[in-house]
Each structure stands twice: as structure tokens, then as C-alpha cells.
N, C-alpha and C positions, 0 to 999 in steps of 0.2 A: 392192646387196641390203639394204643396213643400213639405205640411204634411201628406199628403197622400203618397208620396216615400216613407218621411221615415221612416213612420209606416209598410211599405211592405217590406224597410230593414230591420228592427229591425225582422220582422217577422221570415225573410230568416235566416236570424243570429243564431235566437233562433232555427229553424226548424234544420239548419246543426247541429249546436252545439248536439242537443239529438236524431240526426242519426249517430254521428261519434263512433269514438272509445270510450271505458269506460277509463278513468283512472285509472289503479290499483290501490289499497288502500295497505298500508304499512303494511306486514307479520305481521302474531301474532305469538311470538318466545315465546317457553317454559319458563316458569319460572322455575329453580331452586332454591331451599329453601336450606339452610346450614344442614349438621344434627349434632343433639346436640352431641359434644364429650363425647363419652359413655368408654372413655379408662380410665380415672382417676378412675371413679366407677368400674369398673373393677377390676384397676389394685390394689385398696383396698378391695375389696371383697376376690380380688387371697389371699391378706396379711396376712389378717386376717382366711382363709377357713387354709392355710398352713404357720403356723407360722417356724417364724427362733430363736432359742436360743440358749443359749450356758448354762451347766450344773454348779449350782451354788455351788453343794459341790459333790467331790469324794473321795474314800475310800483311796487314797494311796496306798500302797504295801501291801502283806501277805503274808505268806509261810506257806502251807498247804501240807504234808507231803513229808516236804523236799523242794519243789520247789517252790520258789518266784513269786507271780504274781504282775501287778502294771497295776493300770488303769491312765493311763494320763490323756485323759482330755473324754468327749462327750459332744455330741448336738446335736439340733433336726432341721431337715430341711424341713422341708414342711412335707411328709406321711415317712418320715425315721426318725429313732435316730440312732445316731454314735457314738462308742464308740474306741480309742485308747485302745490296752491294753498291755502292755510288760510282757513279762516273762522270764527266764533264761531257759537255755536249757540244758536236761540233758546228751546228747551227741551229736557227728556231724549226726545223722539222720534230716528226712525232718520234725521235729516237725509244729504242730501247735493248734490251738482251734479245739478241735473235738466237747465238746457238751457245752452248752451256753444258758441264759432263760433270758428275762427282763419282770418283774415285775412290776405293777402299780394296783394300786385300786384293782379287784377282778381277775385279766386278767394275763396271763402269758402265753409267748411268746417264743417258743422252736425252731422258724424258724426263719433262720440268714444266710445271706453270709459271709464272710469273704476275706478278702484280705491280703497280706504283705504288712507292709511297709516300714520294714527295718529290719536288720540282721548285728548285728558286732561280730566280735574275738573277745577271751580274752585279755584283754590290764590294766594293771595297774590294778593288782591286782582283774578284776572283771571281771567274769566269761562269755562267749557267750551268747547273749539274740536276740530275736526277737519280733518285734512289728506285729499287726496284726491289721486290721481296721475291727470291726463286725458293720452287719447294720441291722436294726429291722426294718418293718414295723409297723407302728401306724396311728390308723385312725386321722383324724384333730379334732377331739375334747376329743383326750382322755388328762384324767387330769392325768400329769405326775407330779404333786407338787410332791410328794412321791413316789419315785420309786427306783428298785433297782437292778442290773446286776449281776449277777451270774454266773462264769465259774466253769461248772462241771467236764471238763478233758479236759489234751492234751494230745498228741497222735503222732502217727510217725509210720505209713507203713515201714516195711524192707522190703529189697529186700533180694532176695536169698543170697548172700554173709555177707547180714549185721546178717541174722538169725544165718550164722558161727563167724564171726567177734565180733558182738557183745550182742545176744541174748543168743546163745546157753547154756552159762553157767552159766546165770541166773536161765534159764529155767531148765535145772538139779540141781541148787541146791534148787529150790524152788520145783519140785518134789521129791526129796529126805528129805526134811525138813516135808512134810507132809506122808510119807509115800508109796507114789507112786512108784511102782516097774518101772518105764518108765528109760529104757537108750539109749540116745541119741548118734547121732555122726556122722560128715560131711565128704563126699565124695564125689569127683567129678563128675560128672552127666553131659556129653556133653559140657566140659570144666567151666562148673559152680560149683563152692562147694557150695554145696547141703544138708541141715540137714534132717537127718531122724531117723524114730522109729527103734531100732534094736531090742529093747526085750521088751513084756510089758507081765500085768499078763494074765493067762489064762485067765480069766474068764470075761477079757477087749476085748471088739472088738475093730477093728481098728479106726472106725470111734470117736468110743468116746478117742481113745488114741489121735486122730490128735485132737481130741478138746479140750484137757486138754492144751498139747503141744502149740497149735498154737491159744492159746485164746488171746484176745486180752489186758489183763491184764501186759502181759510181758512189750506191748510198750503204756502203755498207765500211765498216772501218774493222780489221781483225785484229787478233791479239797474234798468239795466246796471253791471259793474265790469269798467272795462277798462285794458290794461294792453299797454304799448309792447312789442315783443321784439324784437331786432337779432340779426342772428346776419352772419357775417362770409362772403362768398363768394370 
């Protein structure tokens, strides 16, 4: 009898037990996995796609009809090459690099910004000069072992007053020296002194007298100055 209970508890036990509540089982929480650091390879591939160097021989100075130019230093920075380049300046006009070409393997490169970088007085015996920064696009594997910069002019915009000041009598004797009947001479025009044509030959129209006069030869002074650059591959 006694074992008979307590096989009818044990029953009841077991019966409540697998009618009650389930016990929840413990979440399955996502695993993340690390991801492999992909910046070193990266940041060597950037390295190597755009290199950095510095120019391992340049030409120095030279003075090509009358005016001195001087390359200080360039380099190559990723898809640019840099070039420092000083020159002396041959009056207070706004000189600068008007035309420029860099040179490598079969390829030549006539498009360039330029910037200032700096402009001093005469002082101690040496003349007013301005430096200019030009910059070249280049693709990342061009081989620049051998290459080479070339400035072909600078140049300087006048203004109305500078063409009285300081062009006009250039420009008549250099008409006069070739033969050119053109005479010149400034007058005030709406409080600006103003150069104009007063007489030229018959058989000239106006348009080609303004473009003898007003060519850009007067303010412009050309090279070439050119100047070795090595850079190491």
C-alpha cells in the first residue's frame, strides 16, 4: 500500500511537471566576427598608385634675352609636379609665367596653373624678382627619370595708364625702327590717359594698325629657359 502512494506521487509529480510552464532556453545572440584591417593595404597601394619626391637635379639660372630666370627646386606629389621658378622683373608691371611646357618621355605638357609666391624690391645691388609656383598634371606612372621644364614667356597686362607710362615709347620706336608709318600719342579719355592711333598708312586699316600697336610682343619677353629635372623611379 505504501508503494502504491508513492508511485501515484511520483506520477502526479511527473504529470504536473510536463503541464506546467516551458522554461525558456537561453537567446542565441549574433555573433560578430572582426573584419580584417583593409587600411595598411590601402594606405600602400594610395603610396605606391601616387608617389611623393623631390627633384634630384635642376638647371639653376639663365638669362635668355636679357632676363634671368632661376628654377629653385620641384617635386612630384601624387598626380602633380611642382615647380619653384624665380625671375627678375623687368619693370613694376604685374609680371608673370604666361606660357610653360614639361617634358618627359614622348609627352609634353602645355597646361599649368600657376600661383605667386613671393615678390621683393630692389635691395643690395639686385634687381626686383618674383617667384611663381607652376603645377603640372601627370598621370601615376608616368616615368619622369628624364624630364624637363621649359618657360617660354612672361608677360604683364598694362593698364590704360601703364600703355602711357610705360609702353608707348617703346611701341613707337620699335614702329619706327621697322618702318611703320604708325604715330602714336596719349590723351585723356574720361579722366584716363588713353594711347591712341593718330595717323597711320593709307593703305592700313584700323584694325590691323590696333594690332601692330597693341600686340602682345611689347609686354611680353620670351625665352626659351630651360631646365633638366630628374626625379628617381
Amino acid at each position: 500500500m505504501i508503494r502504491h502512494s508513492t508511485l501515484l506521487a511520483l506520477g502526479i509529480a511527473l504529470l504536473s511537471t510536463a503541464c506546467g510552464p516551458a522554461v525558456p532556453s537561453a537567446p542565441i545572440l549574433p555573433t560578430f566576427l572582426p573584419s580584417a584591417p583593409a587600411a595598411p593595404a590601402a594606405t600602400a597601394e594610395l603610396n605606391e598608385a601616387y608617389p611623393t619626391a623631390q627633384a634630384a637635379e635642376t638647371g639653376g639660372s639663365q638669362s635668355v634675352s636679357g632676363l634671368a630666370v632661376r628654377l629653385d627646386r620641384a617635386w612630384r606629389d601624387g598626380k602633380q609636379v611642382y615647380a619653384d621658378v624665380c625671375f627678375a622683373l623687368p619693370d613694376a608691371s604685374d609680371w608673370t609665367i604666361w606660357a610653360a611646357h614639361f617634358d618627359y618621355g614622348s609627352e609634353s605638357l602645355a597646361e599649368f596653373s600657376t600661383s605667386m609666391i613671393s615678390q621683393t624690391d630692389a635691395s643690395g645691388g639686385q634687381g626686383p624678382e618674383r617667384c611663381d609656383e607652376l603645377s603640372f598634371y601627370v598621370p601615376p606612372d608616368a616615368d619622369l627619370s628624364a624630364a624637363t621644364l621649359t618657360v617660354e614667356s612672361v608677360g604683364a597686362y598694362p593698364t590704360s595708364d601703364e600703355y602711357c607710362s610705360l609702353y608707348m615709347p617703346k611701341i613707337q620706336q620699335s614702329l619706327q625702327e621697322r618702318g611703320i608709318g604708325i604715330s602714336l600719342e596719349c590723351s585723356d579719355v574720361g579722366g584716363t590717359m588713353t594711347m591712341q592711333i593718330t595717323s597711320k598708312p593709307d593703305n592700313m586699316s584700323q584694325e590691323e594698325a590696333e594690332q601692330l600697336v597693341y600686340s602682345d610682343e611689347f609686354y611680353t619677353v620670351k625665352g626659351p629657359w630651360s631646365f633638366p629635372v630628374t626625379f628617381e623611379q
